[in-house]
TORBAMI-264081 format. One record per residue: residue number from 1; residue in one letter; x, y, z of N, C-alpha, C in turn. Coordinates in Angstrom, 3 decimals. Example, Ala and Ser with C-alpha at 12.3 -4.5 7.8 and 13.67 -1.06 7.14 Angstrom:
2
<site i="1" aa="a" n_u="13.190" n_v="-5.690" n_w="7.800" ca_u="12.300" ca_v="-4.500" ca_w="7.800" c_u="13.200" c_v="-3.300" c_w="7.800"/>
<site i="2" aa="s" n_u="12.850" n_v="-2.250" n_w="7.080" ca_u="13.670" ca_v="-1.060" ca_w="7.140" c_u="12.900" c_v="0.030" c_w="7.870"/>
***
This chain:
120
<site i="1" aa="x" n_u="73.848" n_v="129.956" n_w="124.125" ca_u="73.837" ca_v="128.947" ca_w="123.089" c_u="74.826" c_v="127.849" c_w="123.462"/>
<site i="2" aa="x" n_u="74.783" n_v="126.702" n_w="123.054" ca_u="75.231" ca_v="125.624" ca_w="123.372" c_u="76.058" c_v="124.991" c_w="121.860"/>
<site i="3" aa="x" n_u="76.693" n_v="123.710" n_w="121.751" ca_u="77.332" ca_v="123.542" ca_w="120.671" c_u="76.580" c_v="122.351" c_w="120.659"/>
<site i="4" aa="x" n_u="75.991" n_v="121.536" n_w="119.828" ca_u="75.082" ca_v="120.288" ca_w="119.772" c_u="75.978" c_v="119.313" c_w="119.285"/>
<site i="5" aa="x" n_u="75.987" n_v="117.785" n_w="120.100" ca_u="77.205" ca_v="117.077" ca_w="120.250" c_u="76.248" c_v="116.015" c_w="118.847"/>
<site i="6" aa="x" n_u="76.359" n_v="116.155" n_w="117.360" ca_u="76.273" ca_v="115.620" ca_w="116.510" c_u="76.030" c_v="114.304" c_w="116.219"/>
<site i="7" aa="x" n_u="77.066" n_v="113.750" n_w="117.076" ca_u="77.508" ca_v="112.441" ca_w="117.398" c_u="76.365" c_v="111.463" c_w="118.021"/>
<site i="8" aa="x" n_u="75.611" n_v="111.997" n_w="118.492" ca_u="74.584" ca_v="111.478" ca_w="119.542" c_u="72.762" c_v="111.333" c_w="118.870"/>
<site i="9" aa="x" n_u="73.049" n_v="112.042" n_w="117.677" ca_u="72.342" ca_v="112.183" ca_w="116.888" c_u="71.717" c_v="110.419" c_w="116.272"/>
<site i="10" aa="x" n_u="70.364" n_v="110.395" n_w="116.156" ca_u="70.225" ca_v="109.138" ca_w="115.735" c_u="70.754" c_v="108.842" c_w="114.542"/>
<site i="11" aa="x" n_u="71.113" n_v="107.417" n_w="113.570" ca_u="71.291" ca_v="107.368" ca_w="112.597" c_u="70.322" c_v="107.733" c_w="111.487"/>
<site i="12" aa="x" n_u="68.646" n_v="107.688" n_w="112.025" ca_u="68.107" ca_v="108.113" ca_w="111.066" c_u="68.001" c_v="109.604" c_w="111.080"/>
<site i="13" aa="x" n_u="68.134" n_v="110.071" n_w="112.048" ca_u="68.008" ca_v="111.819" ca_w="111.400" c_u="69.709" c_v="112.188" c_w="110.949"/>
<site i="14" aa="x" n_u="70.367" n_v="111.526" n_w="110.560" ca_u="71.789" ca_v="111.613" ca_w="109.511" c_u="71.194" c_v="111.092" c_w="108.041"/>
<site i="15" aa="x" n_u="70.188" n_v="109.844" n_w="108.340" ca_u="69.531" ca_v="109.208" ca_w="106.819" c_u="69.079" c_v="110.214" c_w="106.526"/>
<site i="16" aa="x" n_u="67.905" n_v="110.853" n_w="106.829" ca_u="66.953" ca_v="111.754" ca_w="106.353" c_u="67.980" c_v="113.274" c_w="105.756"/>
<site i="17" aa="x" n_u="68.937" n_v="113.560" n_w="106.507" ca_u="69.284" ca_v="114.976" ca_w="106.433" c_u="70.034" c_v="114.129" c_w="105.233"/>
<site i="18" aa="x" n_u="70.961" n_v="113.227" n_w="104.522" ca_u="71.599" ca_v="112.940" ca_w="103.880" c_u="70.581" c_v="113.030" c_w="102.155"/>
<site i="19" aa="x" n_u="69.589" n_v="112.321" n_w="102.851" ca_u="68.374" ca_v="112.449" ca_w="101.477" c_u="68.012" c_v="113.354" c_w="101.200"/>
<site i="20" aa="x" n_u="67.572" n_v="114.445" n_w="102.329" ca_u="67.162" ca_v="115.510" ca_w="101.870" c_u="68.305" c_v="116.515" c_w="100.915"/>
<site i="21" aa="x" n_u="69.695" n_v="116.624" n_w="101.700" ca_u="70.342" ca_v="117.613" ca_w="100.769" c_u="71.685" c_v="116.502" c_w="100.066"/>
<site i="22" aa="x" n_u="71.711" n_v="115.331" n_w="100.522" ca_u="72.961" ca_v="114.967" ca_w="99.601" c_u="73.696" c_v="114.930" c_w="100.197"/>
<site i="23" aa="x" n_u="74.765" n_v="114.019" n_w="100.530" ca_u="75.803" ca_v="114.218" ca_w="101.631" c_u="76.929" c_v="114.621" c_w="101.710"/>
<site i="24" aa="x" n_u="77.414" n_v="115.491" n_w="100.766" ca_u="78.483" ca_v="116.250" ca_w="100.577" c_u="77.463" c_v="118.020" c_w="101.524"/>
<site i="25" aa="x" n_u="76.530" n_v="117.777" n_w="100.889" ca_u="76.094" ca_v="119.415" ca_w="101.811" c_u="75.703" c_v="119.150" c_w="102.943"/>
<site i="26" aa="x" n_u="75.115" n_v="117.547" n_w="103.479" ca_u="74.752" ca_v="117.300" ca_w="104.450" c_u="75.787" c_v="117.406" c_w="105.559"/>
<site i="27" aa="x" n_u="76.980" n_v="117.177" n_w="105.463" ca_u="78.035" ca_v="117.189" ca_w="106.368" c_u="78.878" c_v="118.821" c_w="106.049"/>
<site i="28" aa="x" n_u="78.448" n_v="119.618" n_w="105.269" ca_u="79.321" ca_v="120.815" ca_w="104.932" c_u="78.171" c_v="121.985" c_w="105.945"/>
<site i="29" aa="x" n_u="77.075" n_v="121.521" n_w="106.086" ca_u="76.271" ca_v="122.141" ca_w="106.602" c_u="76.176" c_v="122.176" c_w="108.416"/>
<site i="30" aa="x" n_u="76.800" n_v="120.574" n_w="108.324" ca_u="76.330" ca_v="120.597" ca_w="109.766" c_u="77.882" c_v="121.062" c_w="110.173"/>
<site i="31" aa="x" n_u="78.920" n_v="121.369" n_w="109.507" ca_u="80.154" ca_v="121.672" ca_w="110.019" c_u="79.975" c_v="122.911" c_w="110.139"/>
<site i="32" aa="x" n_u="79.280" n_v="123.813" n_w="109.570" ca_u="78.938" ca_v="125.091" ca_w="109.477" c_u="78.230" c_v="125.772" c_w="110.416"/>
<site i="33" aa="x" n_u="77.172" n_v="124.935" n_w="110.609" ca_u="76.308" ca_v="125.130" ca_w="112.121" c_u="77.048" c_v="125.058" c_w="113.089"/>
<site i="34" aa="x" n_u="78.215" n_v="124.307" n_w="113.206" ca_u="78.874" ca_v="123.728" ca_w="114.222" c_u="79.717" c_v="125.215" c_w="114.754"/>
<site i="35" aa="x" n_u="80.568" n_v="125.468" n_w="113.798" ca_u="80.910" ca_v="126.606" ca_w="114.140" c_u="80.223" c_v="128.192" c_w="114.176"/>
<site i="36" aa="x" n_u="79.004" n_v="128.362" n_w="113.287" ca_u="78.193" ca_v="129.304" ca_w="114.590" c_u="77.876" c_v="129.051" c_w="115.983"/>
<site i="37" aa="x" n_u="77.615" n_v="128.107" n_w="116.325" ca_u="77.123" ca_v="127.428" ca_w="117.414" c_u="78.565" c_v="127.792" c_w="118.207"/>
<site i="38" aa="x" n_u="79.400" n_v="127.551" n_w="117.874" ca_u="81.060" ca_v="127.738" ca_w="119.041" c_u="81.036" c_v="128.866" c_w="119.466"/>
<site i="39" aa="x" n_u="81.364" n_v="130.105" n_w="118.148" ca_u="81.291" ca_v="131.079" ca_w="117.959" c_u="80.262" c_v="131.910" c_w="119.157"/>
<site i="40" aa="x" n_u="79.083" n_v="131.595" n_w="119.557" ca_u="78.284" ca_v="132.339" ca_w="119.934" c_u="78.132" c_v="131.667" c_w="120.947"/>
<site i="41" aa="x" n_u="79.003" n_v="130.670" n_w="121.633" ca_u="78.549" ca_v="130.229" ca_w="122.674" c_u="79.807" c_v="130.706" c_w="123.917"/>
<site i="42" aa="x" n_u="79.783" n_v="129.700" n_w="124.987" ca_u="80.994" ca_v="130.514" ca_w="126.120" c_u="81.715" c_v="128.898" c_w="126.647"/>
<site i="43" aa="x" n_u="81.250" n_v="127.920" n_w="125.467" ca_u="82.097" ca_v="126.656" ca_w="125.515" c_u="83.727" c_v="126.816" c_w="125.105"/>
<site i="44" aa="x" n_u="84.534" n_v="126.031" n_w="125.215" ca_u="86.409" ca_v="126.188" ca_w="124.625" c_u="86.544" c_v="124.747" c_w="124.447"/>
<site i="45" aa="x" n_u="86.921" n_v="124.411" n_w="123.586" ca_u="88.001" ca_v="123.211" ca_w="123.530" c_u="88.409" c_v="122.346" c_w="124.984"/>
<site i="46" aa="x" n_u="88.632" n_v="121.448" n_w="125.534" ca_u="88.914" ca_v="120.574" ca_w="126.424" c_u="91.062" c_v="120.154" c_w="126.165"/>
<site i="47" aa="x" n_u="90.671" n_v="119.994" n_w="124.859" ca_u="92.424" ca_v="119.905" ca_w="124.232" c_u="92.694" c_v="121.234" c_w="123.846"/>
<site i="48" aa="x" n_u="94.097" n_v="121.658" n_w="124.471" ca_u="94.260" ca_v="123.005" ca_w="124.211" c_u="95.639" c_v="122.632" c_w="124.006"/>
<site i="49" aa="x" n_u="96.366" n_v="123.798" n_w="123.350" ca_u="97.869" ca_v="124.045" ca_w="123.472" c_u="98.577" c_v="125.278" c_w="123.522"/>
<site i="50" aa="x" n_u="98.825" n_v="125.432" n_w="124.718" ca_u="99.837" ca_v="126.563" ca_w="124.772" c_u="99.197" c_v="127.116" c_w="126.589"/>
<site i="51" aa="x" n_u="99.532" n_v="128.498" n_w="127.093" ca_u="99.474" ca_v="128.605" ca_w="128.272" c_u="98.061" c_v="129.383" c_w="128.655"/>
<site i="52" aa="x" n_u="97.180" n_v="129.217" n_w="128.176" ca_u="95.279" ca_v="130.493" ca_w="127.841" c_u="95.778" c_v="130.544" c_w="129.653"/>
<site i="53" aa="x" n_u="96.005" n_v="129.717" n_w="130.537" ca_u="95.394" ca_v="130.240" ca_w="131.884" c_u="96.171" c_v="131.776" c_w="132.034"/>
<site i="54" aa="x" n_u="97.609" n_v="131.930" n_w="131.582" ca_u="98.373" ca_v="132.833" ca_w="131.504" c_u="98.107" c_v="133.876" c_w="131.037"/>
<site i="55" aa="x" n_u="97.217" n_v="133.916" n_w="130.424" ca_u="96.850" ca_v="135.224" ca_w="129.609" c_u="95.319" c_v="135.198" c_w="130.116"/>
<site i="56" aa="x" n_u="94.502" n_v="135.162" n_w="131.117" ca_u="93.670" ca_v="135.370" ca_w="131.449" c_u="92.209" c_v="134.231" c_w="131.781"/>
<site i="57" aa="x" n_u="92.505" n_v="133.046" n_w="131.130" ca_u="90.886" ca_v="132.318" ca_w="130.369" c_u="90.777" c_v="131.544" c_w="131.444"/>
<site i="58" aa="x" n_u="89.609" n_v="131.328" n_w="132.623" ca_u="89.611" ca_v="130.204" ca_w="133.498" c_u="88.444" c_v="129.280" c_w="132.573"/>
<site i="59" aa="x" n_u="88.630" n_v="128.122" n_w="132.653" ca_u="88.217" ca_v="126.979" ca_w="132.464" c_u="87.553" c_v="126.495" c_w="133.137"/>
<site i="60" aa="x" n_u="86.302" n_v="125.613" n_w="133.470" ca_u="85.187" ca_v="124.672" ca_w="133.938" c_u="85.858" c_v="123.151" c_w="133.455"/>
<site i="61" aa="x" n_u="85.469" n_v="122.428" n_w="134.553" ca_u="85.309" ca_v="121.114" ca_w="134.013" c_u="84.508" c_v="120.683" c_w="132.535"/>
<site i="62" aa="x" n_u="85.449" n_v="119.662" n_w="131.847" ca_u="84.695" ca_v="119.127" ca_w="130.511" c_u="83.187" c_v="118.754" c_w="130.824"/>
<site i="63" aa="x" n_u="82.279" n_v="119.532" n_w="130.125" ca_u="81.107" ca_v="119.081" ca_w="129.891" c_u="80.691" c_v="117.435" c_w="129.918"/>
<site i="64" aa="x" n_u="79.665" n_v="116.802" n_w="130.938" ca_u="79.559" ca_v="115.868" ca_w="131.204" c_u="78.976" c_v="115.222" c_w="129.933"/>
<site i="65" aa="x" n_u="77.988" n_v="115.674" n_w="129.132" ca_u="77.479" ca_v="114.952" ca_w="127.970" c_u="77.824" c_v="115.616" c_w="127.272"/>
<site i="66" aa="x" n_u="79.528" n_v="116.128" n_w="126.707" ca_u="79.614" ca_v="116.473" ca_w="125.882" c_u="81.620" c_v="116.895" c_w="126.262"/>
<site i="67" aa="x" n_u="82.395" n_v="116.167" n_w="126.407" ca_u="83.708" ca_v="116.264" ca_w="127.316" c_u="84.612" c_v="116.841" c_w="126.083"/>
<site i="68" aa="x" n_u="84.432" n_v="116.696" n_w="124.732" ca_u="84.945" ca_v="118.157" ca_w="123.976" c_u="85.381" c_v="119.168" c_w="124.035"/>
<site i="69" aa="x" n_u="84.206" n_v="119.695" n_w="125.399" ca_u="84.171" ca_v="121.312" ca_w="125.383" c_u="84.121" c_v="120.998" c_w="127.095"/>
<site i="70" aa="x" n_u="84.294" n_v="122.549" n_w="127.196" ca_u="84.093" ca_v="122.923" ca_w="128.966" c_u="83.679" c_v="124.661" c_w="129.074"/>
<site i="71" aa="x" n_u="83.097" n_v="124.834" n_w="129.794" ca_u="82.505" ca_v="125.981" ca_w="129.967" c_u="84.402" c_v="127.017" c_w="130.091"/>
<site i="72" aa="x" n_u="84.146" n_v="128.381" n_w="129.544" ca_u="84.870" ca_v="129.262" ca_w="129.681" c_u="84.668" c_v="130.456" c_w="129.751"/>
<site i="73" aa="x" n_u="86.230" n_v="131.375" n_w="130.663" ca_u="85.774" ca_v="132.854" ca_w="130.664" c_u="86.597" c_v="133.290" c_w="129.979"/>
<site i="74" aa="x" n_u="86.868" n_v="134.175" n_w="129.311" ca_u="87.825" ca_v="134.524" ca_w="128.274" c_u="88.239" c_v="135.954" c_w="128.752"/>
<site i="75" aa="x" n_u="89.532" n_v="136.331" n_w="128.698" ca_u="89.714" ca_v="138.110" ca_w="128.955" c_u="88.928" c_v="138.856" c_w="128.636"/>
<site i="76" aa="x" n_u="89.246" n_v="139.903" n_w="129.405" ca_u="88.666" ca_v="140.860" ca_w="128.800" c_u="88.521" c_v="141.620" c_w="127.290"/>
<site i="77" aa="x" n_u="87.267" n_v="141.614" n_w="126.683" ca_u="87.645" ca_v="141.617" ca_w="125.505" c_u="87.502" c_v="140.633" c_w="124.507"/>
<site i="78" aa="x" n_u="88.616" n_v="139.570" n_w="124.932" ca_u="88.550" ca_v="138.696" ca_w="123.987" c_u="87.623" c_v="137.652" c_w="123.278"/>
<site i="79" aa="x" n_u="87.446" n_v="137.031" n_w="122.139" ca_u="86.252" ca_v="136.446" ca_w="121.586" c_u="87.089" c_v="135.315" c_w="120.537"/>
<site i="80" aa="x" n_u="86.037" n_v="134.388" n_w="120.183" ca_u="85.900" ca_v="134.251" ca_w="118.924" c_u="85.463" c_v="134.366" c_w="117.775"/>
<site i="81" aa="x" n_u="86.176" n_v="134.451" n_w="116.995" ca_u="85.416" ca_v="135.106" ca_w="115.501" c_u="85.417" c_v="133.819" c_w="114.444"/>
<site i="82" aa="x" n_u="84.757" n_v="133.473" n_w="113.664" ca_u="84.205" ca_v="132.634" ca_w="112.425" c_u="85.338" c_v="133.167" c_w="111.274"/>
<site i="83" aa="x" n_u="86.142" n_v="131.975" n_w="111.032" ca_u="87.180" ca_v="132.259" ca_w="109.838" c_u="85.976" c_v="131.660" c_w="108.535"/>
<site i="84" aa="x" n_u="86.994" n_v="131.758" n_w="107.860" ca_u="86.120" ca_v="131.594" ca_w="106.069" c_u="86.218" c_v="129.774" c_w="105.710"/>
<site i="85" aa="x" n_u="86.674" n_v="129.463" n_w="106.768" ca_u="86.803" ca_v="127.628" ca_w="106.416" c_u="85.956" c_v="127.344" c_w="108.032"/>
<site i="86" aa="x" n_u="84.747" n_v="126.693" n_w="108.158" ca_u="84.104" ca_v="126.231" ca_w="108.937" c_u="84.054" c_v="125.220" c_w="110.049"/>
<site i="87" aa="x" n_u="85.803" n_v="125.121" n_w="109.908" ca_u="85.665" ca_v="123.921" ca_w="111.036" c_u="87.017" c_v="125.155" c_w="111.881"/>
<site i="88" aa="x" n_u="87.615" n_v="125.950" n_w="111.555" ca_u="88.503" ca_v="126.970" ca_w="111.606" c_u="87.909" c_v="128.081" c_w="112.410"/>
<site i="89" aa="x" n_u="87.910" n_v="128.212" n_w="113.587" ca_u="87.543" ca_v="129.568" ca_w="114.389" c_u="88.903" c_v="130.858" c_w="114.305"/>
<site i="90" aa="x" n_u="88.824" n_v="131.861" n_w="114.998" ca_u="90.060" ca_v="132.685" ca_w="115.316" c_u="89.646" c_v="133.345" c_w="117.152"/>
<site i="91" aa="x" n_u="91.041" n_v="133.185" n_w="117.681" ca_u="90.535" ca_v="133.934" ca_w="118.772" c_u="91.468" c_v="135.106" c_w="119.065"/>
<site i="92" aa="x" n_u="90.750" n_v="136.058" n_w="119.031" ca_u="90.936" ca_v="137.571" ca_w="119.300" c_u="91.387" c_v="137.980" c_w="120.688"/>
<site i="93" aa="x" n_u="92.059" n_v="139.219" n_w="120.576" ca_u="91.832" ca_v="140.187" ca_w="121.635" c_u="91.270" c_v="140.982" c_w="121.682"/>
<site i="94" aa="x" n_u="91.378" n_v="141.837" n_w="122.967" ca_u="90.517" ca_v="142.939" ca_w="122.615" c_u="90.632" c_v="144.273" c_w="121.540"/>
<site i="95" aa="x" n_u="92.342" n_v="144.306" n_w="120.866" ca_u="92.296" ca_v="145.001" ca_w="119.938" c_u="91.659" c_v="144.164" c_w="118.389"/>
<site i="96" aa="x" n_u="90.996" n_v="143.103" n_w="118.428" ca_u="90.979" ca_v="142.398" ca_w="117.296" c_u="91.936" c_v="141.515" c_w="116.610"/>
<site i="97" aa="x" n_u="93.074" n_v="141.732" n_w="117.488" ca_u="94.435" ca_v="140.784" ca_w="116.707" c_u="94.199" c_v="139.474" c_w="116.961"/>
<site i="98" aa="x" n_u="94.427" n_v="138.718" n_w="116.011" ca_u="94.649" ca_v="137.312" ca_w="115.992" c_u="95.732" c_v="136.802" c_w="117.177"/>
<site i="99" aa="x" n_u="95.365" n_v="135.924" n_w="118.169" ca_u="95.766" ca_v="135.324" ca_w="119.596" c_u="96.099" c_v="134.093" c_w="118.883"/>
<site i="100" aa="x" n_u="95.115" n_v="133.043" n_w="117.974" ca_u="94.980" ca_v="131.807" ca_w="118.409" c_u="93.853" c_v="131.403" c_w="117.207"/>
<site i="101" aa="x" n_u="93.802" n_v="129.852" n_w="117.646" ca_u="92.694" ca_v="129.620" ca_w="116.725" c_u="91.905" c_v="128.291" c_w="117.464"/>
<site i="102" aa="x" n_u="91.255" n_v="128.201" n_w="116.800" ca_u="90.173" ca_v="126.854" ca_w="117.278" c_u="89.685" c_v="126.014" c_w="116.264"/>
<site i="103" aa="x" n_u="90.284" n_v="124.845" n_w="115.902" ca_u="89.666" ca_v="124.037" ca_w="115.090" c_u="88.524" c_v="122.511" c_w="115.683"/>
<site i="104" aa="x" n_u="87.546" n_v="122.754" n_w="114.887" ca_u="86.199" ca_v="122.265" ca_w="115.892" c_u="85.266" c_v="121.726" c_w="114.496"/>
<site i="105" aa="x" n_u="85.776" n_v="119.679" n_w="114.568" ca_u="85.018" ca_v="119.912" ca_w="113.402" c_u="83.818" c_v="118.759" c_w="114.010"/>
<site i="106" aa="x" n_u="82.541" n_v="119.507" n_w="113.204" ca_u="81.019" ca_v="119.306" ca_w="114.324" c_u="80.469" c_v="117.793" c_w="113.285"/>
<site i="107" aa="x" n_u="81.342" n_v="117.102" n_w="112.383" ca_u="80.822" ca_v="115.419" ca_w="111.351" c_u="80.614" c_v="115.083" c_w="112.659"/>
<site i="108" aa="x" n_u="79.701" n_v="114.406" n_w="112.844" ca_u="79.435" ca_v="113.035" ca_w="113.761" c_u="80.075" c_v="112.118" c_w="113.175"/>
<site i="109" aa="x" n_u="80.322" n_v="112.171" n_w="112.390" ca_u="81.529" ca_v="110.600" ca_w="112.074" c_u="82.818" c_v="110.261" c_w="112.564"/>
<site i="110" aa="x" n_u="83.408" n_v="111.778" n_w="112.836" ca_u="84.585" ca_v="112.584" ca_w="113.382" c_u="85.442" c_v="113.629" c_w="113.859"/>
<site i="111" aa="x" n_u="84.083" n_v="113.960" n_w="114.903" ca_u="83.680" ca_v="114.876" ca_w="115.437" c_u="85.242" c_v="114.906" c_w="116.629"/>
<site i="112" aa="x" n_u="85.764" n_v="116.292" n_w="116.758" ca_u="87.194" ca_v="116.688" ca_w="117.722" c_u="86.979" c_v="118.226" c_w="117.444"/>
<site i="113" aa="x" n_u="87.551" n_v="118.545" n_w="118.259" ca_u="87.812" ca_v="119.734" ca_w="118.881" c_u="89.165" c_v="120.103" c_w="119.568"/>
<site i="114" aa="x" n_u="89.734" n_v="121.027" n_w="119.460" ca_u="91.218" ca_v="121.468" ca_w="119.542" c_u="91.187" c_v="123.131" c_w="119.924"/>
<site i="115" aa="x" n_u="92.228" n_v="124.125" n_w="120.782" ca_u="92.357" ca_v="125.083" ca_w="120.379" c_u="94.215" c_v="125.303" c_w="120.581"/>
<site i="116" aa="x" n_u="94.928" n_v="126.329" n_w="119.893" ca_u="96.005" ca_v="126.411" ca_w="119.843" c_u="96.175" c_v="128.411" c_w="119.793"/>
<site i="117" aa="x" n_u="97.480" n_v="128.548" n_w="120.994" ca_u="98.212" ca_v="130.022" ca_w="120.814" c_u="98.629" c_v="129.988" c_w="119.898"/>
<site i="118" aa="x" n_u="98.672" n_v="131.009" n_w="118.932" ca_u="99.641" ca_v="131.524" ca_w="118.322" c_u="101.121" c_v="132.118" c_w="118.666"/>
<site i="119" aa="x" n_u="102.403" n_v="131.908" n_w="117.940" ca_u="103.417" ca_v="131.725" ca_w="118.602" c_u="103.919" c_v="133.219" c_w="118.366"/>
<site i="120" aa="x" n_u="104.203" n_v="133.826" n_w="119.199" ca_u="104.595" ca_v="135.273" ca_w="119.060" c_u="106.208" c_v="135.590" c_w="119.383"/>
***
């Protein structure tokens, strides 16, 4: 799975999705998709903070139509999991403990992507 760069989206399929549900759900929805879409994919953040090569994660060059993200390998084990606020990821280890997080918000209006260690 891939993360779909929003942004690139014509203005009329933002008109139409806005008419159809209203644009408070229209943008709560596509932030929502956004982060299943992270979640299940093997993309990371491009802006990071803290040391991931150190603890295992090699990195790919930023995605050419899409420089947000870059392909990644993550430890062994480790994942991301879907927090209860949708632009808010968590990244795990392999015992399940909270590492880190990923905030990834998928508005085409203002669309960024970030991930950050947690400070131990």
């Amino acid at each position: 799975m891939t993360v779909e760069n929003t942004s690139n989206w014509s203005p009329l399929e933002h008109m139409a999705g806005i008419v159809v549900v209203g644009r408070e759900n229209y943008i709560e929805d596509m932030e929502a998709q956004g982060q299943k879409q992270l979640v299940a994919s093997v993309l990371f953040p491009t802006e990071r903070n803290g040391d991931f090569e150190a603890l295992g994660f090699v990195f790919g060059d930023p995605l050419p139509d899409d420089p947000l993200f870059c392909n990644a390998e993550f430890p062994e084990g480790w994942r991301l999991v879907a927090s209860d606020h949708s632009m808010w990821s968590e990244i795990v280890d392999e015992t399940g403990a909270r590492r880190g997080s990923v905030f990834y918000k998928a508005a085409f209006y203002d669309r960024r992507a970030f991930a950050q260690l947690d400070k131990r």
